[in-house]
C-alpha positions as CSV (number, residue, x, y, z in Angstrom):
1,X,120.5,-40.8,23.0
2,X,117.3,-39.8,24.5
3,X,118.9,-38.4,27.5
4,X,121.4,-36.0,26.5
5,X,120.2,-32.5,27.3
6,X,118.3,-30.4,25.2
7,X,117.4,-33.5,22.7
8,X,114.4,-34.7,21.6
9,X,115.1,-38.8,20.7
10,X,112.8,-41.5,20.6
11,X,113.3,-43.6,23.8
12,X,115.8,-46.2,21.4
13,X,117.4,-49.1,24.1
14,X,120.8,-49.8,23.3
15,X,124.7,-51.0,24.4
16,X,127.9,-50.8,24.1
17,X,128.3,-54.3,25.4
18,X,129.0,-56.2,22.3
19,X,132.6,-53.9,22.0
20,X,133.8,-54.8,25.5
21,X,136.3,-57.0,26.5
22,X,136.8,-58.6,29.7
23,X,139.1,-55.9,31.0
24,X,136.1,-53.5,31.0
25,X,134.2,-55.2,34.2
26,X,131.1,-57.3,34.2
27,X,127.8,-57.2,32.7
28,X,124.5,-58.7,33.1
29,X,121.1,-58.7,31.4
30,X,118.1,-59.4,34.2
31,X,118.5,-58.6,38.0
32,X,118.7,-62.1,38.7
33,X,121.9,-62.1,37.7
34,X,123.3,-59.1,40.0
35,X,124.2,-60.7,42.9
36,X,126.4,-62.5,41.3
37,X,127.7,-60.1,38.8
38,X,128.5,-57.6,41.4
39,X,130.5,-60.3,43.2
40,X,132.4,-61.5,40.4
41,X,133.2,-57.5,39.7
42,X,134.1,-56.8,43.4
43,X,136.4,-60.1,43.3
44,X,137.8,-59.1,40.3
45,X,138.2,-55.3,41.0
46,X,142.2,-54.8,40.5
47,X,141.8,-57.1,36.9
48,X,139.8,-54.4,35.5
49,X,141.4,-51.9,33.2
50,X,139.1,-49.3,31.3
51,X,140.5,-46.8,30.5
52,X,143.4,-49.0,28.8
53,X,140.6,-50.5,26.4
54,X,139.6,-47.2,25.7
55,X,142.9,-45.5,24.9
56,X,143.7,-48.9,22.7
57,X,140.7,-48.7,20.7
58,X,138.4,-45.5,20.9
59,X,141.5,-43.1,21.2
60,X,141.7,-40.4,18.0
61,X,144.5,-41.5,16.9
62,X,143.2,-45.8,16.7
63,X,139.8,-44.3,14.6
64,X,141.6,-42.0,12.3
65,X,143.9,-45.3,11.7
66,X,140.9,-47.2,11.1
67,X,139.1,-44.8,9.0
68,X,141.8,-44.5,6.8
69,X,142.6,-48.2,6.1
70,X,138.5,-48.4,5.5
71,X,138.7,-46.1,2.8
72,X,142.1,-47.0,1.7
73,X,141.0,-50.7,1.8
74,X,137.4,-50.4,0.2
């Protein structure tokens, strides 16, 4: 969060990683594993599907449902 403009975080590491599925791309944790990352990704290129995941899960409309089944459920 460190990096949006006009902030003053503590330099925090984080990712998103652990909420992506496979229709998101590929990921990798030390540069060893780029080469083949990045040709698994390329290979894999027209499998891939973003914005899908996002609308799916992240939209407005999939959080306000799951806010209100947290609170209707708790």
């Amino acid at each position: 969060m460190n990096q949006e403009y006009g902030v003053n975080y503590n330099d925090i590491p984080a990712t998103t990683i652990p909420y992506w599925n496979e229709s998101c791309g590929e990921f990798f944790y030390t540069y060893e594993e780029l080469n083949e990352k990045f040709n698994t990704f390329i290979s894999k290129l027209n499998s891939y599907n973003p914005r899908k995941f996002v609308l799916d899960n992240l939209s407005i409309d999939v959080c306000e449902q799951k806010l209100i089944d947290l609170v209707i459920n708790s």
